[in-house]
C-alpha positions as CSV (number, residue, x, y, z in Angstrom):
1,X,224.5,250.9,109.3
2,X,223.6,247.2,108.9
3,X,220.1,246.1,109.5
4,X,218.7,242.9,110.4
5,X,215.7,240.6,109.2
6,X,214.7,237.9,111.4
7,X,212.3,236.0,109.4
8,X,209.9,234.1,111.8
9,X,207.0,232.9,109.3
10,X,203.3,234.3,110.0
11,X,200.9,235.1,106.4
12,X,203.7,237.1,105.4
13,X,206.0,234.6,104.4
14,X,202.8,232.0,103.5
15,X,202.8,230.3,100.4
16,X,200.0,229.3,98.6
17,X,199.3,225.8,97.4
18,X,197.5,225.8,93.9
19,X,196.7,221.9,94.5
20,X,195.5,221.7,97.5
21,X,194.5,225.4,97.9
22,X,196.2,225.2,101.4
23,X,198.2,228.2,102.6
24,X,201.2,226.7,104.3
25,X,205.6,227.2,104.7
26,X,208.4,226.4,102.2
27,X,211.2,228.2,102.0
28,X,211.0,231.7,103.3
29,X,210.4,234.7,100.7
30,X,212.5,237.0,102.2
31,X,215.4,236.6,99.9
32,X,213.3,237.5,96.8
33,X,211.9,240.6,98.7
34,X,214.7,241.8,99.9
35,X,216.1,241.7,96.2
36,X,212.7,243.1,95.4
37,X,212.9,246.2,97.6
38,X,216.6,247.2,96.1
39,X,217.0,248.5,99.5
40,X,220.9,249.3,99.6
41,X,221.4,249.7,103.2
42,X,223.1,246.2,103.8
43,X,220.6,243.3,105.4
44,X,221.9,240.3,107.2
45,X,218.8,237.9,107.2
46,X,218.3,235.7,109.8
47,X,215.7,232.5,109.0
48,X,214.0,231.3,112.2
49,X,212.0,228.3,112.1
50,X,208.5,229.3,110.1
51,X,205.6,229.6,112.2
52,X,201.9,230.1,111.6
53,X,202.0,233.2,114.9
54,X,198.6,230.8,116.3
55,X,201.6,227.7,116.7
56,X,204.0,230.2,118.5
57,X,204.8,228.5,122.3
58,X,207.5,230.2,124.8
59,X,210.5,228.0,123.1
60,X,209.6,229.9,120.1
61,X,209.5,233.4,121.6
62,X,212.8,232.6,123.4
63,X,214.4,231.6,120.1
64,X,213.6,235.2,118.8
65,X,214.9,237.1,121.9
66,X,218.1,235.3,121.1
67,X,218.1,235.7,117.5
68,X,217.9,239.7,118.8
69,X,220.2,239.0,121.6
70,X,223.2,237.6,119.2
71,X,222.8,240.3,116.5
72,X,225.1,242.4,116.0
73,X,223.2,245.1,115.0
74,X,221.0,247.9,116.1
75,X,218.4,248.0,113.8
76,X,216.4,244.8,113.4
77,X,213.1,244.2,111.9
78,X,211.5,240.7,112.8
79,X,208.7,239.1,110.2
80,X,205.5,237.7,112.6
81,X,202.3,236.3,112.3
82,X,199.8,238.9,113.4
83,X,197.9,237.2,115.8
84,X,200.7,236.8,118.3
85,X,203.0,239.7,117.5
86,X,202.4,241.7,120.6
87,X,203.2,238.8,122.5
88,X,206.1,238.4,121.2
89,X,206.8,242.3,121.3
90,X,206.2,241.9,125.6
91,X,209.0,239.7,125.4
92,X,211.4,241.6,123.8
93,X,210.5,244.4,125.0
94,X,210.9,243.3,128.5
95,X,214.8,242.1,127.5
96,X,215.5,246.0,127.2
97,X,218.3,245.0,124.8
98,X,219.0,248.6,123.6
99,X,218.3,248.1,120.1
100,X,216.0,249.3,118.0
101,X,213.3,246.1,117.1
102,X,210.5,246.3,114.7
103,X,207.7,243.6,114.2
104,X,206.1,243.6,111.3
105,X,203.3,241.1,108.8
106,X,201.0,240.9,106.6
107,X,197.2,240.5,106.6
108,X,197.5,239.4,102.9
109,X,200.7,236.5,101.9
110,X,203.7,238.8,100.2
111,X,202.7,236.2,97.2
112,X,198.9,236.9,96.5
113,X,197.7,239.7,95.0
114,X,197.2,243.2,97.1
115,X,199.3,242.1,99.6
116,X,200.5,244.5,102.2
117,X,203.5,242.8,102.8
118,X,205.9,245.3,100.8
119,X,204.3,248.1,102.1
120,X,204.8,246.9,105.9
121,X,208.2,246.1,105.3
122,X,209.1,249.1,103.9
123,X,207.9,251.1,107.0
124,X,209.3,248.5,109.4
125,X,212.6,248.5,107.5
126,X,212.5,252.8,107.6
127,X,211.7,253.4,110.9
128,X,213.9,250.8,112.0
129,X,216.8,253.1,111.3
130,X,215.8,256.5,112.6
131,X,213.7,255.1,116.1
132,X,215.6,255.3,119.6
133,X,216.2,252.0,121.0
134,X,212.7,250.1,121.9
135,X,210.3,247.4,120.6
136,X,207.9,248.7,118.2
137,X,205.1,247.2,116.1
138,X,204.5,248.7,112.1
139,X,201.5,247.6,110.7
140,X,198.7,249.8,108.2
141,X,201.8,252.8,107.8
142,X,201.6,253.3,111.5
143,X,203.8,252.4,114.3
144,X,203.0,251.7,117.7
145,X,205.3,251.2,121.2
146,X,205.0,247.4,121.2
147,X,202.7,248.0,125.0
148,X,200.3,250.0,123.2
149,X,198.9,248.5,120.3
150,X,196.5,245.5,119.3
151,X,195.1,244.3,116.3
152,X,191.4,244.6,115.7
153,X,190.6,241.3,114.0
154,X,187.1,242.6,113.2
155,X,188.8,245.4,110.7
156,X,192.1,243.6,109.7
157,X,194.0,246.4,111.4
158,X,196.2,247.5,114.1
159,X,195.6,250.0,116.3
160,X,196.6,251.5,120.2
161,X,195.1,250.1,122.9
Protein backbone atom coordinates (compact mmCIF):
# COMPACT_ATOMS: atom_id res chain seq x y z
CA UNK A 1 0.00 0.00 0.00
CA UNK A 2 1.07 3.50 -0.88
CA UNK A 3 -0.39 6.41 0.86
CA UNK A 4 -0.86 9.82 -0.05
CA UNK A 5 -0.21 13.44 1.63
CA UNK A 6 -1.76 16.28 0.13
CA UNK A 7 -0.30 19.10 1.83
CA UNK A 8 -2.81 22.18 1.65
CA UNK A 9 -1.23 24.65 4.35
CA UNK A 10 -3.43 25.62 7.58
CA UNK A 11 -1.23 26.21 11.27
CA UNK A 12 0.14 22.92 10.55
CA UNK A 13 2.45 23.71 8.06
CA UNK A 14 2.90 27.62 9.51
CA UNK A 15 6.07 28.88 10.00
CA UNK A 16 7.03 31.32 12.43
CA UNK A 17 8.75 34.56 11.71
CA UNK A 18 11.29 35.43 14.57
CA UNK A 19 11.53 39.15 12.97
CA UNK A 20 8.50 40.03 12.53
CA UNK A 21 6.80 37.59 14.95
CA UNK A 22 4.27 36.87 12.05
CA UNK A 23 3.12 33.30 11.53
CA UNK A 24 2.97 32.88 7.80
CA UNK A 25 3.94 30.04 4.53
CA UNK A 26 7.36 29.12 3.08
CA UNK A 27 8.05 25.95 1.94
CA UNK A 28 5.88 23.25 3.35
CA UNK A 29 7.21 21.07 6.34
CA UNK A 30 6.01 18.01 5.20
CA UNK A 31 9.16 16.64 3.82
CA UNK A 32 11.00 17.01 7.17
CA UNK A 33 8.04 15.26 8.99
CA UNK A 34 7.57 12.74 6.94
CA UNK A 35 11.37 11.94 7.45
CA UNK A 36 10.59 12.65 11.00
CA UNK A 37 7.92 10.00 11.44
CA UNK A 38 10.25 7.12 9.84
CA UNK A 39 6.99 5.82 8.74
CA UNK A 40 7.98 2.96 6.11
CA UNK A 41 4.84 2.57 4.44
CA UNK A 42 5.81 4.50 1.09
CA UNK A 43 4.20 8.31 0.89
CA UNK A 44 3.83 10.17 -2.32
CA UNK A 45 3.42 13.93 -1.18
CA UNK A 46 1.45 16.03 -3.02
CA UNK A 47 2.17 20.11 -2.31
CA UNK A 48 -0.97 22.19 -2.99
CA UNK A 49 -0.85 25.78 -2.96
CA UNK A 50 -0.48 26.82 1.13
CA UNK A 51 -3.45 28.29 2.52
CA UNK A 52 -4.32 29.94 5.81
CA UNK A 53 -8.01 27.37 5.86
CA UNK A 54 -9.80 31.32 6.59
CA UNK A 55 -8.35 32.26 2.69
CA UNK A 56 -9.82 28.88 1.34
CA UNK A 57 -12.51 29.93 -1.78
CA UNK A 58 -14.32 27.08 -3.98
CA UNK A 59 -11.23 27.22 -6.65
CA UNK A 60 -9.32 26.03 -3.75
CA UNK A 61 -11.62 23.21 -2.58
CA UNK A 62 -11.92 22.08 -6.28
CA UNK A 63 -8.13 21.90 -6.57
CA UNK A 64 -8.09 19.30 -3.58
CA UNK A 65 -11.01 17.16 -4.91
CA UNK A 66 -8.70 16.83 -7.92
CA UNK A 67 -5.57 16.35 -6.22
CA UNK A 68 -7.88 13.18 -4.63
CA UNK A 69 -9.44 12.58 -7.83
CA UNK A 70 -5.88 11.96 -9.86
CA UNK A 71 -4.28 9.91 -6.99
CA UNK A 72 -3.54 6.85 -7.51
CA UNK A 73 -4.05 5.68 -4.31
CA UNK A 74 -6.52 4.65 -1.72
CA UNK A 75 -5.33 5.98 1.30
CA UNK A 76 -4.85 9.71 1.34
CA UNK A 77 -4.48 11.97 4.27
CA UNK A 78 -4.89 15.77 3.31
CA UNK A 79 -3.08 18.59 5.74
CA UNK A 80 -5.97 21.62 6.37
CA UNK A 81 -6.37 24.53 8.28
CA UNK A 82 -8.93 23.88 11.03
CA UNK A 83 -11.31 26.42 10.52
CA UNK A 84 -12.54 25.23 7.18
CA UNK A 85 -11.78 21.52 7.26
CA UNK A 86 -15.25 20.30 7.38
CA UNK A 87 -15.94 22.32 4.51
CA UNK A 88 -13.73 21.02 2.61
CA UNK A 89 -14.53 17.34 3.99
CA UNK A 90 -18.53 18.15 2.38
CA UNK A 91 -16.85 18.42 -0.72
CA UNK A 92 -15.06 15.39 -0.86
CA UNK A 93 -17.25 13.68 0.64
CA UNK A 94 -19.92 14.46 -1.69
CA UNK A 95 -17.43 13.22 -4.78
CA UNK A 96 -17.96 9.57 -3.26
CA UNK A 97 -14.51 8.80 -4.79
CA UNK A 98 -14.17 5.31 -3.09
CA UNK A 99 -11.11 6.08 -1.34
CA UNK A 100 -10.28 6.33 1.95
CA UNK A 101 -9.59 10.39 2.76
CA UNK A 102 -8.38 11.79 6.07
CA UNK A 103 -8.18 15.53 7.00
CA UNK A 104 -6.10 16.35 9.46
CA UNK A 105 -4.17 19.92 11.38
CA UNK A 106 -2.90 21.32 13.97
CA UNK A 107 -4.03 23.80 16.64
CA UNK A 108 -0.35 24.42 17.47
CA UNK A 109 2.37 24.96 14.05
CA UNK A 110 4.37 21.42 13.68
CA UNK A 111 7.36 24.00 14.44
CA UNK A 112 6.58 25.49 17.94
CA UNK A 113 6.72 23.82 20.88
CA UNK A 114 3.76 21.22 22.04
CA UNK A 115 2.52 21.06 18.86
CA UNK A 116 -0.07 18.46 18.06
CA UNK A 117 0.85 18.30 14.66
CA UNK A 118 2.87 14.82 14.94
CA UNK A 119 0.42 13.39 17.05
CA UNK A 120 -2.56 14.20 14.44
CA UNK A 121 -0.70 12.96 11.70
CA UNK A 122 0.16 9.91 13.10
CA UNK A 123 -3.64 9.03 13.71
CA UNK A 124 -4.58 10.51 10.32
CA UNK A 125 -1.79 8.52 8.61
CA UNK A 126 -3.02 5.09 10.74
CA UNK A 127 -6.42 5.08 10.26
CA UNK A 128 -6.05 6.06 6.88
CA UNK A 129 -4.98 2.47 6.08
CA UNK A 130 -7.38 0.33 8.01
CA UNK A 131 -10.87 2.73 7.35
CA UNK A 132 -13.46 1.63 4.52
CA UNK A 133 -13.68 4.08 1.83
CA UNK A 134 -15.15 7.57 3.13
CA UNK A 135 -14.10 11.18 4.13
CA UNK A 136 -13.07 11.40 7.69
CA UNK A 137 -11.75 14.08 9.94
CA UNK A 138 -8.67 13.08 12.86
CA UNK A 139 -8.15 15.64 15.18
CA UNK A 140 -7.50 15.25 19.42
CA UNK A 141 -6.79 11.08 18.73
CA UNK A 142 -10.44 10.87 17.61
CA UNK A 143 -11.91 10.46 14.28
CA UNK A 144 -15.03 11.61 13.08
CA UNK A 145 -17.30 10.84 9.62
CA UNK A 146 -16.40 14.15 7.93
CA UNK A 147 -20.76 15.07 8.35
CA UNK A 148 -20.55 14.63 11.87
CA UNK A 149 -17.93 16.63 13.43
CA UNK A 150 -17.14 20.45 14.24
CA UNK A 151 -14.53 22.11 15.96
CA UNK A 152 -15.32 23.91 19.20
CA UNK A 153 -13.26 27.09 18.86
CA UNK A 154 -14.06 27.89 22.52
CA UNK A 155 -11.99 24.61 23.67
CA UNK A 156 -9.48 24.13 20.73
CA UNK A 157 -11.03 20.84 20.00
CA UNK A 158 -13.03 18.75 17.68
CA UNK A 159 -15.88 17.09 18.46
CA UNK A 160 -19.45 15.43 16.78
CA UNK A 161 -22.05 17.48 16.03
Amino acid sequence: MTLRIVATGGTFDKHYNELTGVLGFSDSHLPAVIARTRMTVPVELDVLPLLDSLDMQDADRARVLAACQRAQENAIVIIHGTDTMRETAAVLGAANLGKTIVLTGAMIPYEIANSDALFNLGVAVGVAQVLPAGVYVAMNGQVFPWDNVQKNKTAGVFQTL
